[in-house]
N, C-alpha and C positions, 0 to 999 in steps of 0.2 A: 406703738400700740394704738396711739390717737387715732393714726390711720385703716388702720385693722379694723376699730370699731365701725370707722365712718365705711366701711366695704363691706363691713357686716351688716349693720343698718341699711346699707345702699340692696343687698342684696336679700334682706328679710323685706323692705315695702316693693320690691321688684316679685317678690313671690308672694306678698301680702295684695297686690294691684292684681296679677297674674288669676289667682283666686277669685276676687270677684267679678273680672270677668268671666270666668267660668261660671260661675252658680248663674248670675245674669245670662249666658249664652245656654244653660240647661233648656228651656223653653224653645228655642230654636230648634235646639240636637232635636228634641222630643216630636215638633211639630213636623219638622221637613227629613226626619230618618236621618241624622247626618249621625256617622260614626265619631267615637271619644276623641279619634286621629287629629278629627278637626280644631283641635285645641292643644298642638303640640308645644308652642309656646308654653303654656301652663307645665306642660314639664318639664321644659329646656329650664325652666325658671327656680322647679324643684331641682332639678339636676346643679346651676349652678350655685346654690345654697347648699345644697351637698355636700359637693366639692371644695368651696370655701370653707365649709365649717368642719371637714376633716382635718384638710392641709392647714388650718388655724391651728386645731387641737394638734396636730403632730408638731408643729412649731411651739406650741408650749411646753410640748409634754415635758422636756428634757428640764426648763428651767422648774418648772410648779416642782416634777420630782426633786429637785437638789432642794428647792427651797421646804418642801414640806421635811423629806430625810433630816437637813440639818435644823432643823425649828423644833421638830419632832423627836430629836435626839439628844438634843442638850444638855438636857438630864444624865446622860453616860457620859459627857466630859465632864460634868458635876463629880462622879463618883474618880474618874483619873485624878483631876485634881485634888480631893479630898484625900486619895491613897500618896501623894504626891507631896501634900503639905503634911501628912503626918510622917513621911519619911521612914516609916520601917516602926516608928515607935507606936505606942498603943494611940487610939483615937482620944483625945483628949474631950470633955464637954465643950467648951468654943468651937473646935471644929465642928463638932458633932452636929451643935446646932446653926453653926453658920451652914451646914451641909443641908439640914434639912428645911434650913427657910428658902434654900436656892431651888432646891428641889419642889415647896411649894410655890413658887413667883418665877419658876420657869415656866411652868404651862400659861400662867398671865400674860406674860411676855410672846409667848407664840398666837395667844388667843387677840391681841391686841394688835402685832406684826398684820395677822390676816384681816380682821378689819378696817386696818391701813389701805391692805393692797386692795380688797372689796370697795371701799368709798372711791379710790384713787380711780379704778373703772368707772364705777359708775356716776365721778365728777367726769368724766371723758364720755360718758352715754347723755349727759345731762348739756355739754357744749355741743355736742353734736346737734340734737333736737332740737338745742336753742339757736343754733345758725338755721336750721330747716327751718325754723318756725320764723326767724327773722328775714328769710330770704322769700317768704311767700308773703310777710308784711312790707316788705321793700318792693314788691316787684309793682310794675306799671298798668294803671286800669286799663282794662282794654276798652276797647273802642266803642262794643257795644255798651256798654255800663255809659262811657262820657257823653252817648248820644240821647240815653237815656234820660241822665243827669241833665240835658240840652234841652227834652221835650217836656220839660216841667217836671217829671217824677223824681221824688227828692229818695233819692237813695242815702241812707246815713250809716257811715263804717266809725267803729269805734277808734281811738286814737288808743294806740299800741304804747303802752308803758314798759317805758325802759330803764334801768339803771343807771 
């Protein structure tokens, strides 16, 4: 799934980049009559954000349903059981109320389940951005900046705190 995100994310700033070239290339279209055409990138970019985020969602669909059905149903093997441990005889009070405290700390249980799986994402959206963001405090000044840095002008970059 780590991966997943990192191709989602790869393919949301590749249509988020796509964008404002276009608004920036608006001006252009305007000035010199150039047709929308000339911006087909912008939508190959829509196109393959698309396509990814369908063929995502169709590759979940299957697990999310099993997991919401049996999380969301548990409550009904509450009541087999409950008809199971009384065995034919009348419902006794201990059953009765062991039945209905399961009944109330089953939805807890499913409510808690998913904000497992919700944090679990979005600790996988939060490594992502932090290698993105660590990979642009790692990369190498370029050349213009060290000549700059050369000719007297005191360029000062903040020192990136890390863990």
């Amino acid at each position: 799934m780590a991966k997943d995100i990192k191709e989602y994310q790869n393919a949301l700033a590749d249509m988020n980049n796509e964008a404002v070239e276009y608004v920036r290339g608006v001006p252009v279209v305007k000035t010199f009559g150039q047709t929308v055409h000339s911006f087909a990138q912008f939508k190959t970019t829509i196109d393959n954000y698309y396509k990814f985020a369908v063929g995502y969602c169709k590759k979940c669909r299957t697990p999310i349903l099993m997991y919401t059905v049996f999380i969301n149903s548990a409550f009904a093997f509450l009541i087999v059981l409950a008809l199971i441990l009384a065995g034919g005889r009348p419902v006794t009070q201990p059953i009765l109320l062991n039945f209905v405290f399961y009944v109330i700390f089953t939805p807890i249980i499913a409510t808690a389940m998913s904000k497992v799986m919700y944090m679990s994402e979005n600790g996988m959206i939060v490594a992502d951005a932090l290698s993105r963001i660590h990979s642009i405090l790692d990369a190498e000044v370029m050349q213009a900046a060290k000549e700059a840095m050369c000719d007297g002008l005191s360029l000062s970059y903040p020192k990136a705190i890390r863990p």
